[in-house]
C-alpha positions in Angstrom: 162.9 78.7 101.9 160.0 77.9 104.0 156.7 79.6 102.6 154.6 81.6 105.0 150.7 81.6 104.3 148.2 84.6 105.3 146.4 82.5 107.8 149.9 82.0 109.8 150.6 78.1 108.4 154.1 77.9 107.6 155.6 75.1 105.1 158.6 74.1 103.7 159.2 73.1 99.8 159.5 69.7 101.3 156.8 69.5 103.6 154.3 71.2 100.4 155.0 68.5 98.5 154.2 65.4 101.3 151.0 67.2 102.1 150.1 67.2 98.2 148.1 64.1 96.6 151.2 63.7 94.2 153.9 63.5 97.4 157.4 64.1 97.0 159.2 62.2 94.4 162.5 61.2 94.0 164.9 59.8 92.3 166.5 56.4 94.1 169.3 54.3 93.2 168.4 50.3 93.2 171.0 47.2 93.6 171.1 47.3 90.2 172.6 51.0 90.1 169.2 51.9 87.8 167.2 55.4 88.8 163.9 54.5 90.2 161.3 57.0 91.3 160.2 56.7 94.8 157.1 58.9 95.8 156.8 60.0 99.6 153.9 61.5 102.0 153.2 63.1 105.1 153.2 59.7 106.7 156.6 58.7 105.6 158.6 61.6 106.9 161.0 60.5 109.3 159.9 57.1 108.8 160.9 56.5 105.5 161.9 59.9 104.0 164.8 61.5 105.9 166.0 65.2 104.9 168.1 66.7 107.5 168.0 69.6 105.5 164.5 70.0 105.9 164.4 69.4 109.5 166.9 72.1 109.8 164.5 74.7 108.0 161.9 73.7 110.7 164.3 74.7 113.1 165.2 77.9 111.7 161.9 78.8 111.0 160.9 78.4 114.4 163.3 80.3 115.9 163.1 83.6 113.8 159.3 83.4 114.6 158.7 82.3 118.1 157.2 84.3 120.7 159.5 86.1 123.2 159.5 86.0 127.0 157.9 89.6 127.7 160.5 89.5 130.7 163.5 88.2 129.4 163.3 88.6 125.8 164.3 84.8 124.6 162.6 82.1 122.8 159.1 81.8 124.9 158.8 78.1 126.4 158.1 75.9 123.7 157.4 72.2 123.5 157.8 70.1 120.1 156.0 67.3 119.0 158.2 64.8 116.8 157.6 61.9 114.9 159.8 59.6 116.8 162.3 59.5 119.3 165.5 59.5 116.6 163.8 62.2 115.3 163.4 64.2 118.6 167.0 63.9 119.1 168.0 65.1 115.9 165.7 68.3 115.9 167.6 68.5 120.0 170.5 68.6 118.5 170.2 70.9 115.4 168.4 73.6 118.0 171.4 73.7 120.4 173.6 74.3 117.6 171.8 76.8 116.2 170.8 78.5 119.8 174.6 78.4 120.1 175.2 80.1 117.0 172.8 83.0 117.8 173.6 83.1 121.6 176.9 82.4 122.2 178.2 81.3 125.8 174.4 81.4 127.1 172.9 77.9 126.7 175.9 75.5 127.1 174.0 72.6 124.5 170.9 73.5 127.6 168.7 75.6 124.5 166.8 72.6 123.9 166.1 69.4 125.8 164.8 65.8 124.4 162.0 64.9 126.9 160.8 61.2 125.5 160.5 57.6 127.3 164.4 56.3 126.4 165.9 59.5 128.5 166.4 58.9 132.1 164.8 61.3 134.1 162.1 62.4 131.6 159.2 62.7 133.7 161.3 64.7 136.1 162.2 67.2 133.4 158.3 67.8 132.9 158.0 68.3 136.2 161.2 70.5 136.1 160.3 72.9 133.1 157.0 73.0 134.9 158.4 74.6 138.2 161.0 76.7 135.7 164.5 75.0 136.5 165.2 72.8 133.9 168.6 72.8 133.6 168.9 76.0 135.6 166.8 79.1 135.7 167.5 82.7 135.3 169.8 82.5 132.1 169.2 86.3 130.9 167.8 88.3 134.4 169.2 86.6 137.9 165.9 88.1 139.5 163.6 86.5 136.8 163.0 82.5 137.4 162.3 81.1 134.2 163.8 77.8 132.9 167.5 78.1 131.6 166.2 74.9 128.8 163.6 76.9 126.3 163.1 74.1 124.4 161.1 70.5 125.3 161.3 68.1 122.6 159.1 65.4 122.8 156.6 62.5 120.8 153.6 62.1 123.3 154.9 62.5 126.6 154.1 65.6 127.4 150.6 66.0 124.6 147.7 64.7 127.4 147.3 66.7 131.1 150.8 68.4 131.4 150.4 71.9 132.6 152.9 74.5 132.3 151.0 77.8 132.3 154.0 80.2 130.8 154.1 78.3 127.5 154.1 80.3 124.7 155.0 78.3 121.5 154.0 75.0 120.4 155.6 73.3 117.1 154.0 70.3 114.9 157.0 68.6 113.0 155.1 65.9 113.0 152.2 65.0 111.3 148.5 64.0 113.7 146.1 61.7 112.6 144.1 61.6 116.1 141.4 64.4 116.3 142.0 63.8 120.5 145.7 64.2 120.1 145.5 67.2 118.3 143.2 69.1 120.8 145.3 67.6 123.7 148.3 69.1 121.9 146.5 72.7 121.2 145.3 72.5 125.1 148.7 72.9 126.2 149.4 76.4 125.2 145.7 77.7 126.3 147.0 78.1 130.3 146.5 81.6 131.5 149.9 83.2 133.0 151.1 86.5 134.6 154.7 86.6 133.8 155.5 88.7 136.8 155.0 86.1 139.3 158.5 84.9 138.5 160.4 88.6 139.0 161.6 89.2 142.1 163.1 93.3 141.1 160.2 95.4 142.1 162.3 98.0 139.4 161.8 96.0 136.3 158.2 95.2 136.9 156.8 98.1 135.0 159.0 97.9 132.2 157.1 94.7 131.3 154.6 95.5 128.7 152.9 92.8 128.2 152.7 90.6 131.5 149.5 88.8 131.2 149.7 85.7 128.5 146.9 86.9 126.1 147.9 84.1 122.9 150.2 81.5 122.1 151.9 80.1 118.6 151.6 77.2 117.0 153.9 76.4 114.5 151.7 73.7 112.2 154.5 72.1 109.7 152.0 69.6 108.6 149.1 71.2 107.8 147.0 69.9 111.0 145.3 72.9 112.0 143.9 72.6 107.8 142.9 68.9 108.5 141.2 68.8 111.8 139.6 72.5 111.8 138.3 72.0 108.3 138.0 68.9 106.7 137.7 66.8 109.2 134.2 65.5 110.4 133.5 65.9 113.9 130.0 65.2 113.9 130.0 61.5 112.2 127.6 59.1 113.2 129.7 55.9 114.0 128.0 52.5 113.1 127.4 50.0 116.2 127.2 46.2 115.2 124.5 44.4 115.7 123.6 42.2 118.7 123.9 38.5 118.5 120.7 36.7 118.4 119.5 33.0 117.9 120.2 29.5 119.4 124.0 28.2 119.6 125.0 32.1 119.9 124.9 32.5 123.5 122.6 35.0 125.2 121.5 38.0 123.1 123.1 41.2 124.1 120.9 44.2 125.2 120.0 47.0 122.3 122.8 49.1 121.5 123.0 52.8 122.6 121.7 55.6 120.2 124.4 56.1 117.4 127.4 57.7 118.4 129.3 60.5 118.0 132.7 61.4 118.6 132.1 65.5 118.1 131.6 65.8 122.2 135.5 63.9 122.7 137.3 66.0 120.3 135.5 70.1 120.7 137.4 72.3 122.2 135.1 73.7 125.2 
């Protein structure tokens, strides 16, 4: 069962564990059939740990938490970040079953779409869920246009400059270790929307209640939001090296800048 802190942050027993200094051990089998313990981190999931189990609680756990389309009532347009592209198409796969489980007849396998550099067609599907017809439009209310595919599933492709204004969930299953990745990836849900622009039925308009995008979600699996908000240093001063200087060293180099920082790169404005 996944556990659900008071700040939001949900986790599973799995993903705890990585995060912790001790990691997730387990027991391993060797050559010579003896038990060996094997201890795993955040770093190592889908790389070298693999639990389909717990990708399938990620899964889950999105799905009875995601915002809702004020218009249509499904899953808001989301877009997940995974840790590779095996692993995109596995959490692809696991959503579409389980969107077919819950919504039988309505998504065809179209719930959830891998969007990552080995798919043909990739950038078009951006571009696509963008202008709200990936893989049709409409799904629930023929009047409203809003992408039939609620799902993007992705590694980086879509993380720096894509706009989609009507996004309303983003999910980490992945761990970040770039402070400018991570506020790329938060940047994506902050587009302002009005949700009415998309119904054409003059009669359902004021039976919206909320059509203005005031928030977004983001699911953090991986304790990101932790990392980068709080314990990570924004404002360190990064060490230049020293100029070359002296005969047989070629011309000396001009004095370096003032010390650096990287706080202006990675603040959210």
């Amino acid at each position: 069962m996944p556990l659900v802190l008071p700040n939001g942050e949900i986790l599973s027993d799995i993903t705890t564990k990585l995060l912790s200094e001790e990691g997730y051990a387990v027991l391993a089998v060797t050559e010579d059939e003896e038990d060996t313990e094997q201890t795993f981190y955040q770093k190592d999931f889908e790389k070298k740990f693999f639990s389909d189990d717990t990708n399938r609680v990620l899964c889950e756990t999105f799905l009875n938490n995601a915002l809702l389309d004020p218009v249509s009532g499904e899953i808001g347009k989301t877009i997940i970040f995974a840790v590779s592209q095996n692993h995109a198409a596995k959490i692809t796969q696991i959503l579409n079953q389980l969107a077919d489980q819950r919504f039988p007849g309505k998504y065809q396998s179209d719930f959830a779409v891998q969007v990552t550099s080995l798919i043909p067609d990739a950038q078009q599907y951006t571009i696509n869920f963008t202008n709200n017809n990936l893989m049709g439009s409409g799904n629930f209310i023929e009047s409203y246009k809003t992408s039939k595919a609620r799902v993007c599933v992705t590694v980086g492709m879509m993380t720096t400059g894509y706009d989609c204004p009507d996004i309303l969930n983003l999910a980490l299953m992945r761990p970040v270790f770039s402070p400018s990745d991570f506020v790329q990836i938060k940047g994506r849900g902050t587009r302002k929307h009005n949700f009415l622009e998309e119904l054409r039925d003059p009669e359902l308009k004021p039976l919206v209640r909320e059509p203005d995008k005031t928030r977004y979600k983001l699911f953090d699996f991986f304790a990101n939001c932790e990392y980068f908000e709080e314990k990570f240093d924004y404002d360190e001063v990064l060490q230049l090296p020293k100029p070359r200087s002296g005969a047989g060293e070629g011309p000396a180099l001009p004095p370096p800048p003032p010390a650096a920082s990287i706080s202006a790169l990675c603040r959210m404005p």
